[in-house]
C-alpha positions in Angstrom: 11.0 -19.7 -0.4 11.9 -22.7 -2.9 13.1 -21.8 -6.3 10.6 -24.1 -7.7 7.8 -22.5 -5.2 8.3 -19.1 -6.4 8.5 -19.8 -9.9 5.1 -21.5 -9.4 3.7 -18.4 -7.9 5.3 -16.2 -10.5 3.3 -18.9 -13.1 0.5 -18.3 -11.3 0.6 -14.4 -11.1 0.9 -14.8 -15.3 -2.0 -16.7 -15.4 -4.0 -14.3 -13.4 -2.8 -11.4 -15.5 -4.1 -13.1 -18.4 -7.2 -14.4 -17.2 -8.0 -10.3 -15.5 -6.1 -8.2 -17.9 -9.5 -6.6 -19.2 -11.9 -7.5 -15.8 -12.5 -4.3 -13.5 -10.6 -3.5 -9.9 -14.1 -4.5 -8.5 -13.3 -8.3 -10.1 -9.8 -8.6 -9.4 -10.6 -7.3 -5.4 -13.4 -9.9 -6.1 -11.1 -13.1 -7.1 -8.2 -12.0 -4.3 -10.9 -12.0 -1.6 -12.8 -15.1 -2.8 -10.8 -17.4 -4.4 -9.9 -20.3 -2.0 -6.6 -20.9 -4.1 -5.7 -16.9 -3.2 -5.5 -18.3 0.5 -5.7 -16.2 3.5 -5.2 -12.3 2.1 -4.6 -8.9 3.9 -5.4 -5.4 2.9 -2.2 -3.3 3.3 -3.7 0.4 3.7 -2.0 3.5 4.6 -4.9 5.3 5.3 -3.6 8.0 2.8 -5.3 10.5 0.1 -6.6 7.6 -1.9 -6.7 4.8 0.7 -10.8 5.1 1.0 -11.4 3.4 -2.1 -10.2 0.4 -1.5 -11.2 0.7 2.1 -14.7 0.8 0.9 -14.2 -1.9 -1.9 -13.8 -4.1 0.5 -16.3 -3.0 3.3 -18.7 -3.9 0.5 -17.5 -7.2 -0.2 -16.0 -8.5 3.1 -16.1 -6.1 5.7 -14.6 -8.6 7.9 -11.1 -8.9 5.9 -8.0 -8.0 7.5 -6.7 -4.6 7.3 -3.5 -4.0 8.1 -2.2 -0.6 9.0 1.4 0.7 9.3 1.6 3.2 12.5 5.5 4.3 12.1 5.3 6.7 14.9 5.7 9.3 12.5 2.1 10.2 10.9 0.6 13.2 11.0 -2.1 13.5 13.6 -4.9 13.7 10.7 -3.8 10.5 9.5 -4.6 8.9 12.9 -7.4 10.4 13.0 -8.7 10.1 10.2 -7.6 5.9 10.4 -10.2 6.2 13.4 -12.8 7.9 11.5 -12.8 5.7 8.4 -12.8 2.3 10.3 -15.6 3.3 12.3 -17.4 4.7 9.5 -16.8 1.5 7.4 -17.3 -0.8 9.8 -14.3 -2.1 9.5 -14.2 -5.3 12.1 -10.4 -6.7 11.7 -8.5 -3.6 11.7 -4.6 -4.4 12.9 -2.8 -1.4 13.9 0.7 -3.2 12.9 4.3 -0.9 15.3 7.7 -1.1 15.0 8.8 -3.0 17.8 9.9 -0.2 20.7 13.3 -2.4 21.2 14.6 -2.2 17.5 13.6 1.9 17.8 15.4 2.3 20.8 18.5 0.7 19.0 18.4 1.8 16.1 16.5 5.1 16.5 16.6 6.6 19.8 16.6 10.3 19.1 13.7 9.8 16.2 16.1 11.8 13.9 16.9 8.7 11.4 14.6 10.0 8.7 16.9 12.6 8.6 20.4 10.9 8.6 18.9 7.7 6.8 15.6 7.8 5.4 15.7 4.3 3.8 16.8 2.5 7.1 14.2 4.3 8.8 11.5 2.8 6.5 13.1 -0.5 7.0 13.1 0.0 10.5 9.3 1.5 10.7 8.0 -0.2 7.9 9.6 -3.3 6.2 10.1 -4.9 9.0 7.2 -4.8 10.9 4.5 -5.6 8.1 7.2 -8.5 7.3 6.5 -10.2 10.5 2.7 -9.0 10.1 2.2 -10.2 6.9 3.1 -13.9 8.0 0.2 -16.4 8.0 -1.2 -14.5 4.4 -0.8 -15.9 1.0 -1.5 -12.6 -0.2 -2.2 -8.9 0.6 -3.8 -6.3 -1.3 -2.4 -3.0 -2.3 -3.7 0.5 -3.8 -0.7 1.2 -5.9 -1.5 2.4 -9.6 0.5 3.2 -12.8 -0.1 6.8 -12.7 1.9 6.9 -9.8 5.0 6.5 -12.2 8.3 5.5 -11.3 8.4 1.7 -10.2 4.8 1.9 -11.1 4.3 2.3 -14.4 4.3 -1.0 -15.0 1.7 -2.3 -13.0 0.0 -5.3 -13.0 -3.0 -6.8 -11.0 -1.1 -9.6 -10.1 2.4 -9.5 -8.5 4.6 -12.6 -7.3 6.9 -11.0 -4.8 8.7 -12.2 -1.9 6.8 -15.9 -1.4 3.5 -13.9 -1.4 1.1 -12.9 -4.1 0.7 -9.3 -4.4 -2.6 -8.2 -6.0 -3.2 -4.6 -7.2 -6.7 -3.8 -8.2 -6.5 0.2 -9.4 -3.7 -0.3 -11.2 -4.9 0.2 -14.4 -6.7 3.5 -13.0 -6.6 7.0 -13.4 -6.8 9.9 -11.2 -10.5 10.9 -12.4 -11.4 7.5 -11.9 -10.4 7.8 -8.0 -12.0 11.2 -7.9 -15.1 9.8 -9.6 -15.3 6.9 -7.4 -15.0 9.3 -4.1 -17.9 11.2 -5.2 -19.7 9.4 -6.2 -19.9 7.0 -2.8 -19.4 10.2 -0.6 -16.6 9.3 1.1 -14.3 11.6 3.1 -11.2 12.9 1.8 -8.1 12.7 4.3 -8.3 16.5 5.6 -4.4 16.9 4.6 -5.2 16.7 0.5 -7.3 20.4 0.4 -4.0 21.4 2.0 -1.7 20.8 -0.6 -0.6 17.1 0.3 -1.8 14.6 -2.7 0.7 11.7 -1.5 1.0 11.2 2.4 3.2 9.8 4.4 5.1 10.5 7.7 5.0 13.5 8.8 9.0 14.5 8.5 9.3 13.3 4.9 6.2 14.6 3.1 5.9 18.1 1.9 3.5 20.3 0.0 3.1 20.1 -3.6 2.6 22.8 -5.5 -0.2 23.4 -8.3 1.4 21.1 -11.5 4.0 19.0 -10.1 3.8 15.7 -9.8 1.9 14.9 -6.9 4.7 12.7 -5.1 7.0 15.3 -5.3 6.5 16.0 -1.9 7.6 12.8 -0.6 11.5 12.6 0.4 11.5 16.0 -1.9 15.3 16.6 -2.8 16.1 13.1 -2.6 16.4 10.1 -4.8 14.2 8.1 -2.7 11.2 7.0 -3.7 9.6 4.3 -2.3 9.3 3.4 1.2 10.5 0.2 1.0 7.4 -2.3 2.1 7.5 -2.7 -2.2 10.8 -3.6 -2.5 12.2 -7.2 -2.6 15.9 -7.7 -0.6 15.9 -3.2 -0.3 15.7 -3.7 -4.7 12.3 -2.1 -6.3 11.0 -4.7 -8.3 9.0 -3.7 -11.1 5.8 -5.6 -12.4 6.8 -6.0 -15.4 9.8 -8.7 -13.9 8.1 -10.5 -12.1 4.4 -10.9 -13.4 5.2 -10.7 -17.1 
C-alpha cells in the first residue's frame, strides 16, 4: 500500500475514533456495515466463547454480510459443530469457511506436529495466510477483540488502520458482564467447551483449561510467550491501537 494511502487510512481511522469514541458497539457495527465510504466489509469470527455476540449483532442488522471463518484443521470438534449450529440458527446466508491451502500444509506441515516445533509458523501457515488471500476484495473486516483481553489489547480502539485495510472493533470498550449480559439476555448458546473450563478457544493442540482465577487466556499457548495468533499482527509485529489509530 502507498505511503500516502495508508496515512490516509490511518487519518481516517482518527477521525472515526473521534467521531465514535462515546457511541455504543451497536453504532460503530452500525457505521462499518453501512457507511458506503467503509466499502465492502467482512466479519472475521472464530466461532469462539464470545463469537455469538457479534454473530448476532450482525444477523440483526445485515444477515447477509460476509462471515468469514478460519477452519485451521485443528479445532476442536465442538467448534465445528457449534460453527454449524450458530449459522443455521442465525441465518447466517454468506458464511465462508476460509482453509489453508492443502499444498502449503503438505510442505510446510506434513506430520501436523508444527504447533508443537513452531507454533507461530503454524498460525502463519493456518491462519495469516489464508484470511490474507480471503480478506482481498474488503476494505474492511470486523473483529470481536476487546481491552479486557489485555496484552496487545488493552489499548483498543473501534477503529484500526492496519495492513491497507480498516479494522473496526466494536466490543472493545466492553467488559466481561457486558458479554454475559448480552448472552442472556438474547438467549443465545454458549460454545459447549466454556462450562468446561475453556474461556478462550482456539485449536485444539494449543488451548488448555483454565483454572478458577487465572486469566482466562492463560490456556492458550500456556508455557509460552506467544500470544496472539498472528491474523492481528502486521509484517509477524503486534501492532497495538494505540500506534496506529491514535
Amino acid at each position: 500500500m502507498p505511503l500516502d494511502a495508508e496515512i490516509r487510512l490511518r487519518e481516517r481511522a482518527d477521525r472515526l475514533n473521534e467521531s465514535y469514541r462515546h457511541h455504543s458497539a451497536v453504532a460503530v457495527m452500525s457505521r462499518a456495515l453501512g457507511d458506503p465510504d467503509v466499502g465492502p466489509i467482512a466479519l472475521v469470527s472464530s466461532f469462539g466463547a464470545e463469537s455469538i455476540v457479534l454473530l448476532h449483532m450482525l444477523s440483526v442488522m445485515d444477515r447477509h454480510a460476509p462471515v468469514l471463518f478460519l477452519e485451521t484443521g485443528m479445532l476442536f470438534p465442538e467448534t465445528l459443530t457449534y460453527q454449524r449450529e450458530v449459522a443455521e440458527r442465525l441465518n447466517l446466508t454468506d458464511m465462508r469457511v476460509i482453509r489453508p491451502d492443502s499444498a502449503d500444509l503438505f510442505k510446510a506441515d506434513p506430520e501436523g506436529d508444527l504447533n508443537g516445533r513452531d507454533p507461530d509458523a503454524c498460525c502463519a501457515l493456518r491462519k495469516t495466510r489464508p484470511l490474507e488471500l480471503a480478506l482481498r476484495g474488503f476494505d474492511g473486516w470486523i473483529t470481536g477483540r476487546k481491552r479486557f483481553q489485555g496484552g496487545t489489547r488493552a489499548a483498543l480502539d473501534f477503529f484500526e488502520a492496519e495492513g491497507g485495510l480498516l479494522k473496526v472493533n466494536p466490543l472493545a470498550h466492553w467488559e466481561p458482564a457486558d458479554v454475559a449480559d448480552y448472552m442472556t439476555n438474547n438467549r443465545l448458546p454458549r460454545h459447549p467447551l466454556v462450562a468446561m473450563g475453556y474461556p478462550s478457544i482456539g485449536c485444539a493442540p494449543c488451548t488448555s483449561r483454565v483454572a478458577p482465577g487465572e486469566d482466562p487466556r492463560s490456556g492458550r499457548w500456556r508455557g509460552r510467550a506467544k500470544t496472539e495468533c498472528g491474523i492481528h499482527f502486521v509484517n509477524g509485529r503486534p501492532v497495538p491501537a494505540a500506534t496506529v489509530a491514535g
